[in-house]
C-alpha positions, 0 to 999 in steps of 0.5 A: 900448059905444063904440070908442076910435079906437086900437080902429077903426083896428085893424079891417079897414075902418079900415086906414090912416085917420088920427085926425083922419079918423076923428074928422072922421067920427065927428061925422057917423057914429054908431059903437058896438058891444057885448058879446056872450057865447057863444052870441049869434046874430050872423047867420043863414043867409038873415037879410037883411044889412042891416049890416056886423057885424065881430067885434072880438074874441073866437072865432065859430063859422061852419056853412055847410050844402049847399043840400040840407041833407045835409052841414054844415061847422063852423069857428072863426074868431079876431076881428078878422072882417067877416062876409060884406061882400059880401052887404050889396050885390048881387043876394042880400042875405042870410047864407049860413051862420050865425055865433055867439059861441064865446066873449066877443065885442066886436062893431060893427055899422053899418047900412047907410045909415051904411055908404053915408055912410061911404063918402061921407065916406072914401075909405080906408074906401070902398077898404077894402071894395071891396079885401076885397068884390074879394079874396072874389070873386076867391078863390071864381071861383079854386077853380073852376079849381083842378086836381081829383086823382084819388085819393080822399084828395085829392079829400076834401081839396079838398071840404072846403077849397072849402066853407071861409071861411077857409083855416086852423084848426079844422073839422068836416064833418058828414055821411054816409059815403054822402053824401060818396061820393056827392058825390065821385063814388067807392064808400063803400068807397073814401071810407072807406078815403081816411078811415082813411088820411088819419087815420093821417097825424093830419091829421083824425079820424073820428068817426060823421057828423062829419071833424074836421079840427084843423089845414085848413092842414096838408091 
């Protein structure tokens, strides 16, 4: 499947290049993408990122699990998406979390040493994913300094929005009431108590392992 110019310009890393730049770039730069249905892999957690992967339509699920393995959080994420640019340089090139199609998805992967000449040839595409690379960086180094609440409702709040990738949409946290408690330094009791509370203000939902939360922007 080959990308129309009117379709790359509407991406992330083409943001304000002009046609005729990226027609130019198109001479020297293969550009091509693909279908994939729901279900289809784009990346798995600790696969080597040897290539931008941007999801150009379509809905993909992300599951990032803790280092131990005792907690997972689930997330749907809405196209257009880069996933995780910043893993293709640096010191650990390799996925975090593992990514899948929910639903039809047009998808464009350029392997890096395109990447690397493509960053030759343009200087937008080059500011375009240092300024996205920078953004990411900058949010995670925030959260460390974000103030930590001391009742239990909020500390939940604040778990679950740090080990998130995008801060809005649909979520689940997949793991034990003895875990989470645990991890928050308080008694199950309380945890489950914040739960309930937090439930009956319809802002997630309480299922056995699994805290859906339907909206995170409304926490």
């Amino acid at each position: 499947m080959n990308y129309d110019l009117q379709s790359l310009l509407q991406l992330p890393l083409f943001l304000g290049m002009g046609r005729s730049e990226l027609a130019d770039i198109e001479k020297e730069v293969s550009i091509s993408g693909t279908h994939a249905k729901r279900g289809t892999i784009f990346a798995s957690e600790n696969q080597a990122c040897t290539a931008l992967i941007i999801v150009g339509k379509g809905t993909v699920t992300v599951s990032t699990m803790s280092d131990d393995r005792s907690y997972e959080i689930d997330e749907l994420l809405e196209a257009p998406l880069l996933i995780q640019p910043e893993y293709i340089f640096g010191i650990r090139q390799r996925y975090t979390a593992t990514f899948k199609a929910q639903t039809y998805c047009e998808v464009l992967r350029i392997e890096k040493p395109m990447v690397l000449r493509l960053m030759e040839l343009s200087m937008t595409f080059r500011l375009n994913l240092m300024n996205i690379i920078a953004t990411q960086s900058q949010r995670y180094a925030g959260r460390l300094w974000h103030q930590m609440h001391e009742d239990i409702e909020s500390r939940i709040i604040r778990f679950i929005k740090d080990r998130c990738i995008y801060p809005a949409g649909h979520k689940l946290l997949r793991t034990k009431m003895t875990v989470l408690a645990k991890e928050l330094g308080c008694s199950r009791l309380e945890v489950s108590e914040a739960l309930h509370r937090l439930e009956e203000k319809e802002l997630l939902i309480v299922k056995r392992t699994i805290i859906e939360v339907p909206m995170l922007q409304l926490l």
